[in-house]
C-alpha positions as CSV (number, residue, x, y, z in Angstrom):
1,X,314.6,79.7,299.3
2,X,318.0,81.3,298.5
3,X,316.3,84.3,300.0
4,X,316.2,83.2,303.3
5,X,318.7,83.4,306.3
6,X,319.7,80.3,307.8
7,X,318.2,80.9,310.6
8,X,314.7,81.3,309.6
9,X,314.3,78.6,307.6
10,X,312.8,76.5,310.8
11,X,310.2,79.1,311.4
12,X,308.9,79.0,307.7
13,X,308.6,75.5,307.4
14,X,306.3,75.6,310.2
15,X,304.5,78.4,309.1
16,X,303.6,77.1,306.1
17,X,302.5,73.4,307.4
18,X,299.6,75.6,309.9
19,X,298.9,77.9,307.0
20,X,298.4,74.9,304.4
21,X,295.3,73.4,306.2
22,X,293.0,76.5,305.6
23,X,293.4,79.4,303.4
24,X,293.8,82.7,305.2
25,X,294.2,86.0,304.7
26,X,296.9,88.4,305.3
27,X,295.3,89.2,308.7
28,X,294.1,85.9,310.2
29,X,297.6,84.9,309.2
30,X,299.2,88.1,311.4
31,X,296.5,87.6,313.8
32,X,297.6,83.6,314.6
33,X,301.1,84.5,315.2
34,X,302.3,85.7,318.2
35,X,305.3,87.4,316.8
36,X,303.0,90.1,314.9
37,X,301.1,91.0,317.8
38,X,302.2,94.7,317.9
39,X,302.0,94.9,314.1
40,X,298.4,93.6,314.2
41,X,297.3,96.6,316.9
42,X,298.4,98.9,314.7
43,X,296.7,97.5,311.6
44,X,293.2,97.8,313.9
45,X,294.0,101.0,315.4
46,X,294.3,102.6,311.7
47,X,291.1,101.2,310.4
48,X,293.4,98.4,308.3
49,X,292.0,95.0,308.7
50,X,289.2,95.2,307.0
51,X,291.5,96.7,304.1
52,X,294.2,93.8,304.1
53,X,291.6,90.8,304.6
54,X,290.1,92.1,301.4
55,X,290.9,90.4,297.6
56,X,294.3,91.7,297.3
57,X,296.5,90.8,295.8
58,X,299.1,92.2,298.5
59,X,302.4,92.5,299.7
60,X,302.7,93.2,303.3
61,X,306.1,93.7,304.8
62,X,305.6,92.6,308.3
63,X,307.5,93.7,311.2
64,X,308.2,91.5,314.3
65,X,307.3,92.9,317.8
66,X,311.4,93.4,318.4
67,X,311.0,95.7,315.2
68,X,308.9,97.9,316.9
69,X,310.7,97.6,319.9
70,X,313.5,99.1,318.9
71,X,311.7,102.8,317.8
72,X,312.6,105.1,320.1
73,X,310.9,104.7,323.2
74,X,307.1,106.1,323.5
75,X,307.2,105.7,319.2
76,X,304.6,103.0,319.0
77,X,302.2,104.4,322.0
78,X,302.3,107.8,320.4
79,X,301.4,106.3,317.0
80,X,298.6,104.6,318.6
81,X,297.3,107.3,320.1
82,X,293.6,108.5,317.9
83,X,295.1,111.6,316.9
84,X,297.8,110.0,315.2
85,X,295.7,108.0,313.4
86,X,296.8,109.3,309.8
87,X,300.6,109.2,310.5
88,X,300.0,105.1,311.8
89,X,298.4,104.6,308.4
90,X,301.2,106.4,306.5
91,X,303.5,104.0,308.3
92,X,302.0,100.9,307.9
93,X,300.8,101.8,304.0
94,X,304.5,102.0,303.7
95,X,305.3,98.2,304.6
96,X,302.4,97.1,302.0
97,X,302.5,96.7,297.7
98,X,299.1,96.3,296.0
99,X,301.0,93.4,293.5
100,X,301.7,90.3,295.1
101,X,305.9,90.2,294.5
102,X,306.8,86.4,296.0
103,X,311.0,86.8,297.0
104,X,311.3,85.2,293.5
105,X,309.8,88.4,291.9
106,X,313.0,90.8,293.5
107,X,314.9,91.0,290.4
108,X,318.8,90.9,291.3
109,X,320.5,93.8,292.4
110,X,319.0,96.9,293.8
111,X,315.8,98.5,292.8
112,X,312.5,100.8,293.7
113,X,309.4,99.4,294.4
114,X,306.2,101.6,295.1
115,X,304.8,101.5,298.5
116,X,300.9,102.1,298.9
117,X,301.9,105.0,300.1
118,X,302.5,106.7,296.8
119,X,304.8,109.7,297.6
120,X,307.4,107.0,299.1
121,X,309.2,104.6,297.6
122,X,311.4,101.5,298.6
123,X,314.9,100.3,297.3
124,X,314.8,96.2,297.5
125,X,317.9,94.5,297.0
126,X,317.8,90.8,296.4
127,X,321.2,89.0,296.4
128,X,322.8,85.4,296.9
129,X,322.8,86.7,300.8
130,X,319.4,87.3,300.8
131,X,316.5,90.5,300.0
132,X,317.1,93.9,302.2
133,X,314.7,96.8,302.0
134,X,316.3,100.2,302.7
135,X,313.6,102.7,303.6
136,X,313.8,106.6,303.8
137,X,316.0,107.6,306.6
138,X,318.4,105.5,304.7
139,X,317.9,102.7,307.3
140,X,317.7,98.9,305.7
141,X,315.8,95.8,307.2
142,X,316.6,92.4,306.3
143,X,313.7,89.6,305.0
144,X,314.4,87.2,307.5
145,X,311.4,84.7,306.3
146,X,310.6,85.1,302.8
147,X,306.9,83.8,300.9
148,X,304.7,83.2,303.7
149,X,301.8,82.6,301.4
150,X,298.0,84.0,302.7
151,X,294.5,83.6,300.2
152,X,295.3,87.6,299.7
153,X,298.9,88.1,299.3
154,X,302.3,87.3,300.5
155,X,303.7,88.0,303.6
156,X,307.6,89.3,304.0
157,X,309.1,89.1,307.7
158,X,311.0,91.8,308.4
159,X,313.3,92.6,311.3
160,X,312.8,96.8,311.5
161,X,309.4,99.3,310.7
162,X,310.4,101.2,307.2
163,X,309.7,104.4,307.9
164,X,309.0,107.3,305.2
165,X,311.1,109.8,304.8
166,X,313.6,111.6,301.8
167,X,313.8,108.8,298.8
168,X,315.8,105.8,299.6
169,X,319.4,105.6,297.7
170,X,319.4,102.3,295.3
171,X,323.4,101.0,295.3
């Protein structure tokens, strides 16, 4: 739990008491919660969800509806659109691993993990003040609820999209 902002600690607990009844998948897990609405019209508008409720093992970094929010405005209607079909599922390919990495995985420090989008990569730093993920425009988002545990994989809240782009720097 060390990886967790203070502030987030309420949600997981609660999170993990609904998601301890049933198992779910990575999916039914996004699809239940409000807060991942925008992130779970993307997944269906690229063709995804049949993907991500498969065997895994996965390790989605999820994006809250203020994430996307905060794109420039007309970002996540464009990427919607049908035409940008392949760009969307470059995007969201970026926020997912095909290992499952719990927060407890992160070793210390800085360090590249490969997206399943192979040509990127991500630099995840995991410290005392918690695990940030700088993406390739250099931007970073912060893990503000670690370990949601699905059947399929783990789920990572995030509070901004990672976006591809020129290799991340690892401090």
């Amino acid at each position: 739990m060390t990886f967790l902002k203070k502030t987030a600690f309420g949600g997981l607990a609660a999170l993990c008491l609904s998601s301890a009844a049933a198992a779910q998948n990575i999916v039914e897990i996004a699809a239940g919660d409000d807060r991942f609405s925008t992130l779970v019209a993307a997944v269906t508008a690229a063709d995804l969800a049949e993907t991500l409720s498969g065997p895994g093992p996965f390790t989605v970094y999820a994006p809250v509806n203020d994430a996307f929010a905060a794109l420039p405005e007309g970002t996540v209607e464009t990427l919607l659109e049908p035409e940008n079909k392949d760009q969307l599922t470059n995007v969201l390919l970026y926020h997912v691993d095909d290992r499952q990495l719990n927060a407890a995985d992160f070793p210390a420090g800085s360090n590249y993990f490969k997206p399943v989008l192979e040509s990127e990569r991500l630099c995840i730093t995991a410290g005392s003040d918690g695990v940030t993920i700088a993406d390739g425009t250099g931007d970073v988002a912060n893990v503000i609820i670690a370990d949601i545990q699905a059947d399929n994989g783990v789920i990572h809240v995030i509070d901004k999209v990672l976006l591809p782009g020129t290799r991340p720097a690892c401090h």
